[in-house]
C-alpha distance (Angstrom), angle and dihedral (degrees) to the residues before:
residue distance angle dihedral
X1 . . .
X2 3.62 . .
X3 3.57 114.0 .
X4 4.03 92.8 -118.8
X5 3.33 92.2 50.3
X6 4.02 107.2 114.8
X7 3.96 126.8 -167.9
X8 3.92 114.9 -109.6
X9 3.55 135.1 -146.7
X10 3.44 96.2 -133.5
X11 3.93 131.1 9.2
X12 4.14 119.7 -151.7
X13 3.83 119.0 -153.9
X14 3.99 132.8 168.9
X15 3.59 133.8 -110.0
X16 3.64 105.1 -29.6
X17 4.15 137.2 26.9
X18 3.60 101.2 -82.2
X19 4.05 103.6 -141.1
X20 3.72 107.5 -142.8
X21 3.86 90.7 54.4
X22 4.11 85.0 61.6
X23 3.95 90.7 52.9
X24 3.48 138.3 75.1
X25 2.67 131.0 -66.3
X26 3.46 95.1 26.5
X27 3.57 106.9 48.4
X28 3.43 90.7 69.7
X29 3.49 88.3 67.6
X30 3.56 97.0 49.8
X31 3.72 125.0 71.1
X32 3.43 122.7 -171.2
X33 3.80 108.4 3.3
X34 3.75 114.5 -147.7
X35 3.69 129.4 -174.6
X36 3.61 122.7 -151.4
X37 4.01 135.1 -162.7
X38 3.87 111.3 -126.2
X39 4.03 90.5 165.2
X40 3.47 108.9 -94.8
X41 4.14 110.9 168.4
X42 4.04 106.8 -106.2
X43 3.91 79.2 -133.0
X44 3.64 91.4 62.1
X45 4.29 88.6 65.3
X46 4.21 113.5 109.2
X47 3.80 94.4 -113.5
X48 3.46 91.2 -161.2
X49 3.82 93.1 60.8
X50 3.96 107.8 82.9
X51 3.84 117.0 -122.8
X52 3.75 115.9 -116.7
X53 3.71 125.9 -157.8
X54 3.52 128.4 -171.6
X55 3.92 107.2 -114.2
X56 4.29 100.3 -132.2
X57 3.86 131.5 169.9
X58 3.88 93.1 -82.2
X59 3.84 92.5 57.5
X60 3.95 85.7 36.7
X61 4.01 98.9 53.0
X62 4.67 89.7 44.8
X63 3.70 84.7 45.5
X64 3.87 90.0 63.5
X65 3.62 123.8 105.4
X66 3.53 115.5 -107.7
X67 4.01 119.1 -107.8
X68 4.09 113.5 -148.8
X69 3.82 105.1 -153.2
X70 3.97 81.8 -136.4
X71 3.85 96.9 53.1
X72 3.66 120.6 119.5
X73 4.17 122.3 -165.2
X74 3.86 98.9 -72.6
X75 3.97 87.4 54.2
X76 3.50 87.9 66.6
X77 3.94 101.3 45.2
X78 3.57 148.5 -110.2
X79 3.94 128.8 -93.5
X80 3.87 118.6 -163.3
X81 4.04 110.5 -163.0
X82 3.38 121.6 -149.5
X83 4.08 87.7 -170.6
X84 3.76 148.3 130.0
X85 4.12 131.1 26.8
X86 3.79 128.7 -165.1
X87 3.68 92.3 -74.1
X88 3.33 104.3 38.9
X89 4.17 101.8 44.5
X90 3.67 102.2 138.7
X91 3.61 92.4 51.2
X92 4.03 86.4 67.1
X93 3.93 89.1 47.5
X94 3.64 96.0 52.4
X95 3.94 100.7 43.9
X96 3.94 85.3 51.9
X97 4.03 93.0 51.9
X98 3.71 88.1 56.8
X99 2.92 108.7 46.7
X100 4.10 92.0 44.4
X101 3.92 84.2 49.1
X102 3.54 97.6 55.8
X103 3.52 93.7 52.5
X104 4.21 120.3 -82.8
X105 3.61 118.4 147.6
X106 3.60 105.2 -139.7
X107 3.78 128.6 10.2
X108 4.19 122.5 -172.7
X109 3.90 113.3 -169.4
X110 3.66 113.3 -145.1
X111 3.74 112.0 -163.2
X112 3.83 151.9 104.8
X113 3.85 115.8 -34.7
X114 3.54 87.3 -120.2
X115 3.92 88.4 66.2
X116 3.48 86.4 45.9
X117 3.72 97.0 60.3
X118 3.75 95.5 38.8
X119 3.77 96.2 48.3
X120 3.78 105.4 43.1
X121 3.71 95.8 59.8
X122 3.52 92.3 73.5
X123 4.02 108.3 5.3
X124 3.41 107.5 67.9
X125 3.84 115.0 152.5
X126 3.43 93.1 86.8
X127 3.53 140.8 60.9
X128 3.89 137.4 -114.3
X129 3.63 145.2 -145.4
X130 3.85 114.2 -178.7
X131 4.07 116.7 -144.1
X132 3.80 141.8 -155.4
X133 3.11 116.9 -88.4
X134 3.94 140.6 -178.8
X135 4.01 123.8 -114.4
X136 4.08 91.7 -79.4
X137 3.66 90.6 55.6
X138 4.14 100.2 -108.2
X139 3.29 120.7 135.6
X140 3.88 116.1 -97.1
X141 4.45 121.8 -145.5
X142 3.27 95.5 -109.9
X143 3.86 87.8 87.4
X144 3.82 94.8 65.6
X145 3.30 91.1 89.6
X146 3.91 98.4 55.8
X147 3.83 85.5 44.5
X148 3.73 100.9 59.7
X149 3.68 86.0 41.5
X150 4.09 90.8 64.7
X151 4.63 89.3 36.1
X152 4.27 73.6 72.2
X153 3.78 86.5 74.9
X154 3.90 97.6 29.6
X155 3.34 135.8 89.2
X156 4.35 100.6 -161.4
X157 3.95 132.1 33.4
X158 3.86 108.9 -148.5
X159 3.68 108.7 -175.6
X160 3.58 136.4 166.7
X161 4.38 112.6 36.0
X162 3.99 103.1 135.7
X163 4.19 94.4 -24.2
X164 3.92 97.3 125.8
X165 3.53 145.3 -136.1
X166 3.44 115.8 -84.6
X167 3.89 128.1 129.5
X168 3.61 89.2 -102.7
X169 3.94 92.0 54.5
X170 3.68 82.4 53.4
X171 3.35 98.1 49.4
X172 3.80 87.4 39.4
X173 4.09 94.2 52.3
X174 4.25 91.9 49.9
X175 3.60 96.6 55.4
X176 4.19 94.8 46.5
X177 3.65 92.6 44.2
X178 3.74 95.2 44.0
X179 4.14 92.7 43.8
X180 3.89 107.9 29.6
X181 3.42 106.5 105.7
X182 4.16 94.3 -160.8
X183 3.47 128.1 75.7
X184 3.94 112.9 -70.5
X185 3.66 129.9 -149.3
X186 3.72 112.4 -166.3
X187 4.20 120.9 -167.7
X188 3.65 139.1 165.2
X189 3.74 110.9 -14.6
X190 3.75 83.2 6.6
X191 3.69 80.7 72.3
X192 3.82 103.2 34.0
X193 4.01 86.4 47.1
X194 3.92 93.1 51.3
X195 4.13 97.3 48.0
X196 3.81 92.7 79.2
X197 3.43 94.8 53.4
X198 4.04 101.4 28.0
X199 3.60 98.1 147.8
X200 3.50 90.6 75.6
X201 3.97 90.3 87.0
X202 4.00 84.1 66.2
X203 3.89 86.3 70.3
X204 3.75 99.6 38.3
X205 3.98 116.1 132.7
X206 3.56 91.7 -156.7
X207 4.31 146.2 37.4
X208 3.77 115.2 -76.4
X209 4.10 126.2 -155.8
X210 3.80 103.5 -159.8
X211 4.31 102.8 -167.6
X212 4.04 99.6 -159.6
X213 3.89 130.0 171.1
X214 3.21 118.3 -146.1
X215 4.00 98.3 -81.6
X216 3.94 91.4 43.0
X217 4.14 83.5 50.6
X218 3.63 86.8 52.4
X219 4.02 90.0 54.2
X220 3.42 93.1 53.5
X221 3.54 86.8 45.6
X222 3.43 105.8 50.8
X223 3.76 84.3 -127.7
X224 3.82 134.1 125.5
X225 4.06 107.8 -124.5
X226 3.83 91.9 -100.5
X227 3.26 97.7 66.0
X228 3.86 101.1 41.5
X229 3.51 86.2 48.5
X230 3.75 92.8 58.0
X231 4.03 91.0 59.5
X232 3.83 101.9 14.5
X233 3.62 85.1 158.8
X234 3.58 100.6 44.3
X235 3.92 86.2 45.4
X236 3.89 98.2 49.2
X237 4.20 88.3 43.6
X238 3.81 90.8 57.9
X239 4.02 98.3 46.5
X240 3.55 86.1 44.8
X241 4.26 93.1 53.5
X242 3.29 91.0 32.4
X243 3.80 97.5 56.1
X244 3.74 98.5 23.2
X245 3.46 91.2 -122.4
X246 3.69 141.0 121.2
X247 3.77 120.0 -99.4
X248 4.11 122.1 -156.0
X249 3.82 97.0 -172.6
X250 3.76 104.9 -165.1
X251 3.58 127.6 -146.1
X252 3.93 141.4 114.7
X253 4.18 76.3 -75.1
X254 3.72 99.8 47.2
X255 4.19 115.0 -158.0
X256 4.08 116.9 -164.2
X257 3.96 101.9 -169.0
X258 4.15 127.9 -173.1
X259 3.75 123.5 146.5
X260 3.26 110.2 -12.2
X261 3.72 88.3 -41.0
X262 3.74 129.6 123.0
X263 4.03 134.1 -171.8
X264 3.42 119.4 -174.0
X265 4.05 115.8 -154.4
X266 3.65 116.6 -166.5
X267 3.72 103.4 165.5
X268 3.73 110.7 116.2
X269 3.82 148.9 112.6
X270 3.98 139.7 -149.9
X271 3.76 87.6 -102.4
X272 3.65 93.8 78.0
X273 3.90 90.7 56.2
X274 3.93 88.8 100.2
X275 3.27 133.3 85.7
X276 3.50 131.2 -83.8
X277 4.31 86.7 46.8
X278 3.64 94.9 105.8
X279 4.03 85.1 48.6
X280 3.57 92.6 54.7
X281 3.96 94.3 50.0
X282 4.27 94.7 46.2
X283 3.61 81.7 60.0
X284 3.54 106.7 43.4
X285 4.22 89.5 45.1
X286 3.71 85.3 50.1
X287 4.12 95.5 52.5
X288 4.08 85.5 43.0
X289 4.12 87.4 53.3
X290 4.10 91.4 45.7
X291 3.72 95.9 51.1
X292 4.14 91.8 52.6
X293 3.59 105.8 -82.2
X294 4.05 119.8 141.4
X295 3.13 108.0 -113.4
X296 4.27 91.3 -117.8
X297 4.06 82.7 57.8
X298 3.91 94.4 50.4
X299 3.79 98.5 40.4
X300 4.12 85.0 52.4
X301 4.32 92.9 31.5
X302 3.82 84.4 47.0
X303 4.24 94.7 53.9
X304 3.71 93.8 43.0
X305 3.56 95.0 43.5
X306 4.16 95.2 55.3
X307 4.05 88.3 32.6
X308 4.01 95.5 53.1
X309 4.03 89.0 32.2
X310 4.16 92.9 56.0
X311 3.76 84.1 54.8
X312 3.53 97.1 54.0
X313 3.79 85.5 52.5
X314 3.40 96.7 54.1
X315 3.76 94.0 48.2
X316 3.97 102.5 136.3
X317 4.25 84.1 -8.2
X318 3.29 123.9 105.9
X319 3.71 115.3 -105.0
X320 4.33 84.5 -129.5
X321 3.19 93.7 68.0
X322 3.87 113.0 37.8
X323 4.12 105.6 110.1
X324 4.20 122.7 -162.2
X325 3.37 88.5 -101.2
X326 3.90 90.6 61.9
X327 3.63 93.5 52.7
X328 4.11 91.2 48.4
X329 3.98 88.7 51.3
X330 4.35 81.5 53.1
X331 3.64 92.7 60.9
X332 3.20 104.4 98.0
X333 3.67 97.8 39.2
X334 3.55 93.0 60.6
X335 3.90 97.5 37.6
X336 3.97 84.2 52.0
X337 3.93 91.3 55.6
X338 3.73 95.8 38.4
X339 4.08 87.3 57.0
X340 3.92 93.7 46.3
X341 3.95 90.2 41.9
X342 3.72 107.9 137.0
């Protein structure tokens, strides 16, 4: 910024949400952000150019999934998790705690035996289903089959948080997301895995919520990073309508685009600059999706949720030392204000 540039209690801007003043580094800079009318003809707007509305605790709290007092756990959904290997174990554990924090009703891990026997001694809400694997502990295709077999009784696919890349995964990733007939939320080396063969999406029988940051967005892409994050926007609009998906473009700005449609999520900290944040949102998009959310809602839900939840947990903490496993134990804190918001 330029160095007489001063920060404002309240910013004024015409007819429509002007997008740079909702990003850093500007927003800082901001305040309150108010649009005003001055009568400009709705038939005057550049139809081409996609609408983008801030995604704010109003939007957050309708987007919610519903809660019947006489539910029991298959009311609220199933996720199966295609997840973890035996380098990549806590990534499996932390996906799983999210999405059983914000809400799922029955979770069943899928992964190496390894992450099996390292999980269960302490995680046991869920349920698992150990897989083949090769010698280095990924999992290997042949376990597609068993997979779609258990998406019969499921109502999400979350596949990708610490699994790998190996041709196998690859292999692995193309025939779930081309047969799975449930919604399918692909992360990480759910992502990396699927790039190869991307085409796949083309043939899917049902939605998709692909969670990229920026260098996964430029995979998809076939971008380097600078230039997707040029036009992150512009890039993560034309995957999305190109593939008929929905896109979840992370960043300190997040974007969650479906047809035509844009969200923008800016609730966030420096706490979730660690790893194991990008597990923690697959999961909690993926217990959103199984308990009836569209997948536009959950990939937007999902970012606000983690983003406002990591700033509950650093409440009086310093951001430097707030872990994923801090932010999980917020969950219901925030969840329980969002639902008694006034």
């Amino acid at each position: 910024m330029h160095k007489l540039s001063f920060k404002a209690d309240v910013t004024v801007t015409f007819h429509r949400g002007k997008l740079g003043l909702y990003l850093q580094p500007a927003v800082d800079f901001c305040g309150e952000i108010l649009v005003k009318d001055i009568g400009i003809d709705e038939r005057c707007e550049n139809t081409l150019c996609p609408v983008i509305t801030p995604f704010d605790v109003t939007k957050a709290r309708a987007a919610l999934p519903f809660r019947p007092t006489d539910g029991h756990k298959g009311t609220f959904g199933k996720v199966v998790s295609v997840c973890g290997s035996e380098s990549y174990i806590g990534a499996a554990g932390l996906s799983a705690m999210a999405a059983m924090r914000t809400g799922v009703g029955l979770f069943e891990l899928c992964t190496a035996k390894s992450v099996v026997n390292s999980l269960s001694a302490s995680m046991y809400e869920c349920t698992y289903s150990a897989m083949k694997t090769d010698k280095d502990g990924f999992m290997v295709s042949e376990n597609a089959e068993t997979i779609l077999k258990k998406c019969e009784k499921a109502s999400c696919l979350l596949i990708g948080c610490g699994l790998g890349h190996t041709a196998q995964t690859e292999k692995l990733v193309a025939e779930l997301t081309q047969n799975a007939e449930i919604p399918i939320v692909l992360d990480a080396d759910g992502i990396n895995s699927l790039c190869p063969n991307i085409d796949v999406l083309l043939k899917k029988k049902s939605t998709v919520i692909l969670t990229p940051h920026p260098a996964e967005l430029a995979r998809l892409c076939g971008m380097t990073v600078g230039e997707v994050m040029s036009d992150r926007l512009g890039s993560a609009y034309r995957l999305s309508e190109k593939y008929g998906v929905t896109v979840l473009a992370k960043s300190a700005d997040t974007f969650a685009v479906d047809g035509g449609k844009v969200y923008l999520c800016t609730e966030g900290t420096t706490a979730l600059a660690k790893g194991g944040s990008g597990d923690m949102l697959a999961g909690i998009v993926s217990s959103y999706v199984a308990q009836g959310c569209n997948t536009l809602d959950a990939a937007a839900l999902g970012s606000f949720t983690l983003g406002s939840t990591a700033l509950l947990a650093g409440y009086k903490r310093s951001e430097r030392g707030i872990i994923a496993r801090d932010v999980i134990d917020a969950l219901p804190r925030f969840l329980y204000d969002l639902e008694n918001a006034d």
